[in-house]
ZALO-198251 format. One record per residue: residue in one letter; y, x, z of N, C-alpha, C, CB in turn. Coordinates in steps of 0.1 Angstrom, whole numbers, plus 5000, padded with zeros to 4 digits. Atoms other than C-alpha are relative to their C-alpha. Glycine has a CB too. Example, Ala and Ser with C-alpha at 12.3 -4.5 7.8 and 13.67 -1.06 7.14 Angstrom:
BEGIN
A498850095000495551235078501250095000500049905012;S498949915000498951375071501149925008500550044986;
! end
This chain:
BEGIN
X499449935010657116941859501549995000499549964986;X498850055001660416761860500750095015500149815000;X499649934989660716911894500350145002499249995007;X500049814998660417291886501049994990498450124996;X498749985013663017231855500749985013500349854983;X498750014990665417081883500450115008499849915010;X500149874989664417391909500150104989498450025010;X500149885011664617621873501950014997498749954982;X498550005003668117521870500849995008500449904992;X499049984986669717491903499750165002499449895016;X500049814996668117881904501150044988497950114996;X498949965011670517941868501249985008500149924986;X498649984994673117781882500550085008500349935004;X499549934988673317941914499850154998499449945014;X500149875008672518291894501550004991498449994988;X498550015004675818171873500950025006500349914998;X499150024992677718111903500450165009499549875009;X500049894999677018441917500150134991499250005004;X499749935013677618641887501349984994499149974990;X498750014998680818461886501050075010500049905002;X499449964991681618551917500250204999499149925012;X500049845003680718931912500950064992498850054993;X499049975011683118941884501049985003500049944988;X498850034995685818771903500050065012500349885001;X499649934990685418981931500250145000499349975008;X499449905006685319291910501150054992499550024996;X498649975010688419201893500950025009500649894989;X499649974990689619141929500350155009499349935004;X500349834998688419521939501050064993498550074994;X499649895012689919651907501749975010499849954976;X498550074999693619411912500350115015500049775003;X499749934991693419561950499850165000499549955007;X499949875004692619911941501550024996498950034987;X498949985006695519921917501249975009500049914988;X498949994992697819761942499950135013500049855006;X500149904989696720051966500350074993499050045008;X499449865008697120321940501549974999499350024982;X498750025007700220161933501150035012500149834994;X499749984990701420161970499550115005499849925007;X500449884995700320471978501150094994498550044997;X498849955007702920601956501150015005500349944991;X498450074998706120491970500050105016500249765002;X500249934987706820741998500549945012500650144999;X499850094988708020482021499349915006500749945000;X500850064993706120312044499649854995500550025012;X500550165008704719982028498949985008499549994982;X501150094997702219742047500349825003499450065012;X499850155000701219382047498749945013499549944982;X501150014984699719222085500149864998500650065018;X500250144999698718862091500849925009498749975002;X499450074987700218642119499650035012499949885001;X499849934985698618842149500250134996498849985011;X499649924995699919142135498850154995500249955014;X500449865007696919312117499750014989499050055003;X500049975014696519522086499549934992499650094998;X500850015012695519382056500450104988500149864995;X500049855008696719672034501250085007500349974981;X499349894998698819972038499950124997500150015009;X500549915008699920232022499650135006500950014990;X499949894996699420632026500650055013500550034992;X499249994991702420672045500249925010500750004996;X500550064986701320422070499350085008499149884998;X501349924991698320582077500350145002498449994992;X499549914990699720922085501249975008500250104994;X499150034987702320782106499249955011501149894997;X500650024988700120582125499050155000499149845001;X501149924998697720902125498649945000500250045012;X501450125005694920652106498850074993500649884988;X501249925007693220942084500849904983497849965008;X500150055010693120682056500549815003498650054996;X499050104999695020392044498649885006500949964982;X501650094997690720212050500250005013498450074996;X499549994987691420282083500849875009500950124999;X499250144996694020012089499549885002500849964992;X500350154999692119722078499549945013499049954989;X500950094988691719462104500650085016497750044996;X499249944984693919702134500849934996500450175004;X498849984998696619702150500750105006500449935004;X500049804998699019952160499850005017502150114995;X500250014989697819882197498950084996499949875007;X500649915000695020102181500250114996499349974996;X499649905011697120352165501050095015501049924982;X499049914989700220452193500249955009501450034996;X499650044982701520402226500149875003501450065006;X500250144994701020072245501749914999499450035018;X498850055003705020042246500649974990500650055002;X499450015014705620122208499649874997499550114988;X500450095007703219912201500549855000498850015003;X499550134997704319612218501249935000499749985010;X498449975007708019672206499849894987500250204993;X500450035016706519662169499349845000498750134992;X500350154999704419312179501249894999499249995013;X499150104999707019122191501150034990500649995015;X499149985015709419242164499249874992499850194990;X500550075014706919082137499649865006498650084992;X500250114998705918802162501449894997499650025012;X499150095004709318672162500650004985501050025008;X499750005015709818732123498849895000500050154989;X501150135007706618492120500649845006497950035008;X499850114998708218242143500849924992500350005011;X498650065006711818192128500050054987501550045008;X500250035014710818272096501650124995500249794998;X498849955005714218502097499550114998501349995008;X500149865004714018862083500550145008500649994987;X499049874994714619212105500350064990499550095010;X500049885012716419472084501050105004500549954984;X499549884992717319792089500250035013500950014998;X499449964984716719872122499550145005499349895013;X500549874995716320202133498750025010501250075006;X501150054986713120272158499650154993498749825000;X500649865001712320632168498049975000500750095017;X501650034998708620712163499850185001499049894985;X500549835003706521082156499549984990499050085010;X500549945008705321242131498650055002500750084998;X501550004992701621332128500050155007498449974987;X499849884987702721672148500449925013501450134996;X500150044991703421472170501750025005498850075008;X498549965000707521552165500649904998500450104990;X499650074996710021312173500849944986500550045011;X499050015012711621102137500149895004499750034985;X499550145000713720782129499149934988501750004998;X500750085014712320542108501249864997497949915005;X499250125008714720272093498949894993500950074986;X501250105001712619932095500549894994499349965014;X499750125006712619632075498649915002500350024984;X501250134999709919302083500749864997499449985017;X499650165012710218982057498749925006499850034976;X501550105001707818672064499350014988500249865000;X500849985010705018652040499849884999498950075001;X500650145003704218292024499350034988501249864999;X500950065015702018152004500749904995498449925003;X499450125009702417871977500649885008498949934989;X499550124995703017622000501350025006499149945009;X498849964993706017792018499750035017501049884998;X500149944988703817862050500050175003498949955004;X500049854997704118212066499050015004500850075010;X501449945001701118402064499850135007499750014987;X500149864993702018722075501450054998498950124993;X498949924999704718992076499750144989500150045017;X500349865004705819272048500950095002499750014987;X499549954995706719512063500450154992499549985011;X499349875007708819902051500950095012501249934985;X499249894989710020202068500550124989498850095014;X499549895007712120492057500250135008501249964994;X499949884986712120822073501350054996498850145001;X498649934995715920902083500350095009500949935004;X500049864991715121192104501050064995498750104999;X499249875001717321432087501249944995499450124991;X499050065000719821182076500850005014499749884994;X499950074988720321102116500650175007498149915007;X499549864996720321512122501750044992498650134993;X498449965010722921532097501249975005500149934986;X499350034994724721262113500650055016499749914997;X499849894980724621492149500550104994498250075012;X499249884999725821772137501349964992499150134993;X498750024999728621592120500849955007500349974993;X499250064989729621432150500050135010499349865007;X499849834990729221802169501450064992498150174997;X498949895005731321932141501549925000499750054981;X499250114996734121622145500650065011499349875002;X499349974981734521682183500650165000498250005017;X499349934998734822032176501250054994499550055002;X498749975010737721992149500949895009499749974980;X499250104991739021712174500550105011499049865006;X499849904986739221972204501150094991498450105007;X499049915005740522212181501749964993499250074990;X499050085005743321992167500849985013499549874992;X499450074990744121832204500450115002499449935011;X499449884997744922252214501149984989499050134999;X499049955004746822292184501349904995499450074990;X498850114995748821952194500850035012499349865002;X499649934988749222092227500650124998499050015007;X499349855004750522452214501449894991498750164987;X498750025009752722272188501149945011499749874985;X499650104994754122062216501350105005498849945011;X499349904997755122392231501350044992499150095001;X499049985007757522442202501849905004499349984986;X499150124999759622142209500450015015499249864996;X499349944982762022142242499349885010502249995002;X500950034987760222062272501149895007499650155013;X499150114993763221872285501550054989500150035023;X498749945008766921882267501250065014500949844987;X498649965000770322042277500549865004500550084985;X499350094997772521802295501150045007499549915004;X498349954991776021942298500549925003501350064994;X499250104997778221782315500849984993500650015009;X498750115016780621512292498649954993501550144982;X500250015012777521472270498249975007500750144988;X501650104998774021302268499249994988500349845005;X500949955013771221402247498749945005499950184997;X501450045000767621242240499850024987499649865005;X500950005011765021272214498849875003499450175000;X501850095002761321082201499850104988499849784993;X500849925008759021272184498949934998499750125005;X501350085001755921042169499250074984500549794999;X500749955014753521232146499149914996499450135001;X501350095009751921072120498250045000500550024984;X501449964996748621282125500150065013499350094990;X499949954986747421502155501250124998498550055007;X499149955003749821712139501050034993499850045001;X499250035008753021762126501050114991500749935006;X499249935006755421902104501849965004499649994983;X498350044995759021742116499750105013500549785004;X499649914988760821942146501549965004499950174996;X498649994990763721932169500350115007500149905011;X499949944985765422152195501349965000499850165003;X499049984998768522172209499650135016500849845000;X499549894992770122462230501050035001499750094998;X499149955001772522622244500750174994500149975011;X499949864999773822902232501150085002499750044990;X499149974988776622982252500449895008501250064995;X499850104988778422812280500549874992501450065012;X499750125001780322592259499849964983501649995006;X500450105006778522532231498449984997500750004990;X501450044999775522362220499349974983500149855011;X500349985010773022452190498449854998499850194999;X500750145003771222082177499150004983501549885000;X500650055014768222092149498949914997499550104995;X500850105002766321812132499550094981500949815003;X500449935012763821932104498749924997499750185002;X501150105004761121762082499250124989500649844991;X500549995012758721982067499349974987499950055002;X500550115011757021892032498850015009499950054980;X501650054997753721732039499549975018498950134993;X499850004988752021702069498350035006500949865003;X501549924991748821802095500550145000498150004991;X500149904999747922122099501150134994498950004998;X499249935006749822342074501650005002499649974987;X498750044995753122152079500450045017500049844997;X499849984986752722242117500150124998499149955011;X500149854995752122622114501250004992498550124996;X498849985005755222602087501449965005499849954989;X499050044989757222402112500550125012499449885007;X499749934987756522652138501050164994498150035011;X499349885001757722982120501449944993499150124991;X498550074999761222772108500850005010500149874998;X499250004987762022692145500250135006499349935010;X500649874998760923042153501550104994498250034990;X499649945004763223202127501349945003499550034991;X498750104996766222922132500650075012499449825005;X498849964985766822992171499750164999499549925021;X499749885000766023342169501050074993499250054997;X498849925005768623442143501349925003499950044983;X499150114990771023152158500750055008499249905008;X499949944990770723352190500850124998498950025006;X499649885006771323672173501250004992499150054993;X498550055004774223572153501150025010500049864998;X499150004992776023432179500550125005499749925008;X499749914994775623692203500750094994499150055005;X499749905006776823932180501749964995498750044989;X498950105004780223672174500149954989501050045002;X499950035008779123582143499649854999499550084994;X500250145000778423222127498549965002500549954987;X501650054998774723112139499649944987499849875013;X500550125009774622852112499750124987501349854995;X501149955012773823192086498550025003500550144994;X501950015002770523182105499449964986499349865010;X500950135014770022912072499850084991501049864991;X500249845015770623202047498650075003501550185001;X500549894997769023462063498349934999500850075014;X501450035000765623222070499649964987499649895008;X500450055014765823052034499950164995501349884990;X500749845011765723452020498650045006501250185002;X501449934996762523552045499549914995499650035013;X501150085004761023242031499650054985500449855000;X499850035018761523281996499350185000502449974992;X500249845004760623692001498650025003500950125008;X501049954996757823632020498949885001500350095012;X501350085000755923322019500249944988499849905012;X499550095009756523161985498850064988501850014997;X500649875002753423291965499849954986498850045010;X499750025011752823301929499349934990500250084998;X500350085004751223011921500449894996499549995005;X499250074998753922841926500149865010500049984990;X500350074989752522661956501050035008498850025005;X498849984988755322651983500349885008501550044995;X500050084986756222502015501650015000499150085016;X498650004999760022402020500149885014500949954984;X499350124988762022192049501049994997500150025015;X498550084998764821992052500250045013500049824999;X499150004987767122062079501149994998499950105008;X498450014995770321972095499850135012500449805010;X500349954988771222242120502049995001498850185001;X498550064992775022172140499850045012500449845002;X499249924990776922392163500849895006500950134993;X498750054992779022182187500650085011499849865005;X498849974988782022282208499849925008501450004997;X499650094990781422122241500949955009499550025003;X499250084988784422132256501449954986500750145018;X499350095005786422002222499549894989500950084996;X500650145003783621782208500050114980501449785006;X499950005017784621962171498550084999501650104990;X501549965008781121992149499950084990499349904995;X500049955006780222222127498450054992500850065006;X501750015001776522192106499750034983499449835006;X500750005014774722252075498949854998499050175000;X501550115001772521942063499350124985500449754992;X500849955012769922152038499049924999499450145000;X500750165007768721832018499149955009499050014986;X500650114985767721642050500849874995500750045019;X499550144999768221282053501449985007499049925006;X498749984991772121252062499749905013501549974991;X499650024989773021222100501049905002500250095004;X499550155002775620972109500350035016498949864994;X499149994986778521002140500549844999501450134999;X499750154999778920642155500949975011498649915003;X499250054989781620462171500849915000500650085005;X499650114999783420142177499349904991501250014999;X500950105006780619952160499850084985500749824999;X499749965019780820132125499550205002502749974993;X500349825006779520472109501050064996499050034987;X498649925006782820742113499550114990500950105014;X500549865009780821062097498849954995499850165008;X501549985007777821112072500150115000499649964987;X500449885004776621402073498850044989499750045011;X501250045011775121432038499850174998500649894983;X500249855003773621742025501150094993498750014991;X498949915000775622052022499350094989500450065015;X500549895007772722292003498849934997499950145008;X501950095005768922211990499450085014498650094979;X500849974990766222272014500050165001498649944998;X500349844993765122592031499350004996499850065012;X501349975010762322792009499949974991498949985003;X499950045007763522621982500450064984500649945006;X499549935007765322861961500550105004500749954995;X499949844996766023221961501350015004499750114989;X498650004998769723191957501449855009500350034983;X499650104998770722911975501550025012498749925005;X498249994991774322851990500249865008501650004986;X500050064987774522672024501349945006499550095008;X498650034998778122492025499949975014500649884989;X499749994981779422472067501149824994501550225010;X498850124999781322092066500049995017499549814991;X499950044993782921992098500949845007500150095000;X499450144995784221692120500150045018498749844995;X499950024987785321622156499549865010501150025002;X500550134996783021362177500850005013498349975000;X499350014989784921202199499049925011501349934996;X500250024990784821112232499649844999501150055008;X500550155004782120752231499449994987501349895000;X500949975012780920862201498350085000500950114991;X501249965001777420892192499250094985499549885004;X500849935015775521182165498650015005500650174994;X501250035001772421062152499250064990499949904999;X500849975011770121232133498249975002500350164997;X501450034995766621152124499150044985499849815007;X501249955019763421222093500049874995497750065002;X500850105004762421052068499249885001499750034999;X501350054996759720892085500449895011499250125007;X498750144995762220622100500549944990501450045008;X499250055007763920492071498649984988501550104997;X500949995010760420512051498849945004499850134995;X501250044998758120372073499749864995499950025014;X500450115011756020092058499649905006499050024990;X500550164990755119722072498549964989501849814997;X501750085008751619502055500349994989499449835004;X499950055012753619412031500450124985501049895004;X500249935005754119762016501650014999499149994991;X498750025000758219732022500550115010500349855004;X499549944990760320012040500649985008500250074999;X498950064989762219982067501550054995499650085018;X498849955010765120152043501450055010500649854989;X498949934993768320312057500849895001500750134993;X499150144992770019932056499549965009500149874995;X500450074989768119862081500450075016498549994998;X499749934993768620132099501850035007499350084993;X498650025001772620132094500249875014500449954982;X499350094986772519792112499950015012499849895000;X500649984991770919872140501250125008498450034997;X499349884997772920202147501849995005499950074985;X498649995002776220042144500849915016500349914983;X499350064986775819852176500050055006499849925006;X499549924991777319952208498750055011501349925007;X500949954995774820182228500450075014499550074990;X499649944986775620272263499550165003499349905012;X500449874997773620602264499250034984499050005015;X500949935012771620852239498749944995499550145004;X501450104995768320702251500049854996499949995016;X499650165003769520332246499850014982502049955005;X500350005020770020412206499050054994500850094992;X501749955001766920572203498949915002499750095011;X501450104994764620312220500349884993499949975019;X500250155010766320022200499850004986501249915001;X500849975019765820212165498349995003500450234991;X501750004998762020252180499449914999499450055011;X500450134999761619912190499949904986500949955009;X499650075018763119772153498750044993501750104990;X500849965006760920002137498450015004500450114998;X501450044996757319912156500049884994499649995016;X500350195006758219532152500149984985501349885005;X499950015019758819602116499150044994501150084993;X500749945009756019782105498449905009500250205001;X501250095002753419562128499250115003499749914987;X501149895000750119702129499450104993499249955002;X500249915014750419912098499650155009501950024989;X499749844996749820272109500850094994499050075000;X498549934997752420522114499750124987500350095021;X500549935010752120672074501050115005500049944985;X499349864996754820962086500450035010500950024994;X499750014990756021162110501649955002499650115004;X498450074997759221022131500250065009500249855003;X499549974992761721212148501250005003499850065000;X498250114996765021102161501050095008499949825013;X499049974993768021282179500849935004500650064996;X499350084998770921152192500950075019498849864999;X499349984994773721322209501449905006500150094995;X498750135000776621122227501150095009499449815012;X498849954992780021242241500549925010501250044992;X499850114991780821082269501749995000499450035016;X498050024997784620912280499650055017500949774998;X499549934988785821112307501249895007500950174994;X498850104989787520862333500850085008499249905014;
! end
């Protein structure tokens, strides 16, 4: 009797224990249900693999990537059952070495397909998995599909190159504006620098002759700078030596080119928004065979005739800029540079350029430099350039910089 009570109650118990278990393995079902409903949600790739790498859940978007049917599908694979022998063994050793060192991959890009079978990126992340104790158990792993982020980024690197091409041409045409080589009468010695602040610019130079014995010298800054400032540079120079030329020839004074362009500006590009485009310019007529000058500064940065160590002339502005104002009056000052004397003009973009420390290089600086003795055109030029690199450092070149620099020679 005692015996079948003992065998009556080891059967309860182990009826308990199993009825326990049913309950805890249905709450288990439910808990994992819910975490699948819950992951199935999230349109990014979510799964969790053990230490060789196979499923223990995953969501939706697993299983149509690997081409699984259903997320049931996964359990217990790997993707050695799902895609190519290469991918696969990519994706292994990826998560193998996340199980070794315990360190985390993130973000890594890795082409895969689509269940057409069409070529996308996926943006990959794999974390170790521990349990309570702090051992790694597995890997959880996440993907993002950047397919069309990745397209996006191709066609803005197509559209880049072709606004880079088109820029390098219209660096190469602007180039064309600017003199291919200078004028070097005899007695007298001329160089330039031209450094644009982008691929394009708004400052300009020329010089020319426009008759035998004399010689027509401009430095110009227009407002702003890239693109707009270049096409506004190019019809200035354009209108400058063309009525310059025409003037003269005709034995009039060249320097009313300045009128005549500040009225086509003002008549015809100035529009009524009040949006407008203006330049600064110096433009100077010299007599080559008696050195006397004759120039307009229209609100440019004054020029500056050097000799025996010291600044003889400034040439400070005479009128406001060109395109500036409808009625504007263009005063003619003159001077005679003599023989050893050097005229310098140059932009903004020298006396303003900036160092790390957010400091300009300022027109004192410039002054000292200028005042020492310079054997040639070129010489004064290359040691303002030199000043002004070492001074600004590795800053980048916030404006453009353009420099002149006529010299009269001594006649032995």
């Amino acid at each position: 009797m005692k015996e079948n009570e003992i065998y009556t109650n080891q059967i309860s118990a182990l009826q308990n224990d199993i009825d326990s278990l049913t309950k805890d393995l249905k709450k288990c079902r439910e808990k994992c249900s819910k975490l699948q409903t819950l992951i199935d949600t999230i349109p990014n790739s979510l799964y969790i693999k053990d230490t060789q790498s196979h499923f223990i859940i995953g969501n939706k978007t697993v299983a149509a990537r690997m081409h699984a049917g259903s997320p049931k599908n996964l359990i217990d694979k790997t993707d050695f059952d799902f895609i190519p022998q290469n991918r696969a063994s990519r994706y292994f050793e990826d998560e193998q070495a996340v199980i070794r060192s315990g360190e985390a991959l993130i973000n890594r890009e890795e082409q895969s397909t689509d269940p057409e079978g069409n070529p996308i990126w996926i943006l990959t992340s794999k974390v170790p998995l521990k349990n309570d104790n702090g051992d790694i158990v597995g890997i959880v792993g996440m993907g993002r599909d950047i397919t069309e982020l990745k397209r996006l980024q191709e066609k803005e690197r197509h559209y880049l190159n072709l606004i880079k091409r088109e820029m390098e041409a219209g660096r190469k045409i602007q180039r064309c504006f600017l003199p291919e080589t200078l004028p070097q009468p005899e007695g007298w010695d001329l160089a330039a620098e031209f450094v644009p602040a982008l691929e394009m610019s708004g400052d300009f130079y020329d010089a020319y002759i426009l008759k035998k014995d004399f010689l027509a010298i401009t430095i110009a800054d227009v407002r702003g700078k890239g693109v707009g400032a270049a096409l506004f540079m190019a019809l200035n120079r354009t209108l400058l030596r063309l009525f310059a030329g025409k003037f003269f020839s005709e034995q009039k004074d060249p320097l009313d080119a300045m009128e005549i362009t500040n009225e086509y500006l003002m008549n015809h590009h100035q529009r009524a928004d009040n949006y407008c485009m203006f330049v600064s310019c110096v433009f100077t007529v010299i007599n080559l065979k008696t050195g006397n000058c004759t120039f307009i500064n229209a609100g440019h940065t004054p020029g500056y005739c050097i000799g025996n160590s010291s600044i003889n002339e400034t040439l400070r502005p005479t009128g406001p800029a060109i395109g500036l104002t409808q009625d504007a009056t263009f005063k003619r000052q003159g001077f005679t540079l003599k023989p050893g004397e050097i005229l310098f003009f140059f932009t903004d973009g020298v006396t303003e350029a900036l160092n790390n420390a957010g400091t300009f290089f300022s027109t004192k600086r410039l002054c000292s430099i200028i005042q020492n003795e310079h054997n040639t055109a070129q010489e004064l030029i290359d040691n303002v350039n030199a000043e002004v690199k070492s001074f600004v450092g590795i800053s980048p070149v916030n404006d453009d910089i353009t420099m002149v620099a006529v010299k009269r020679k001594i006649q032995f």
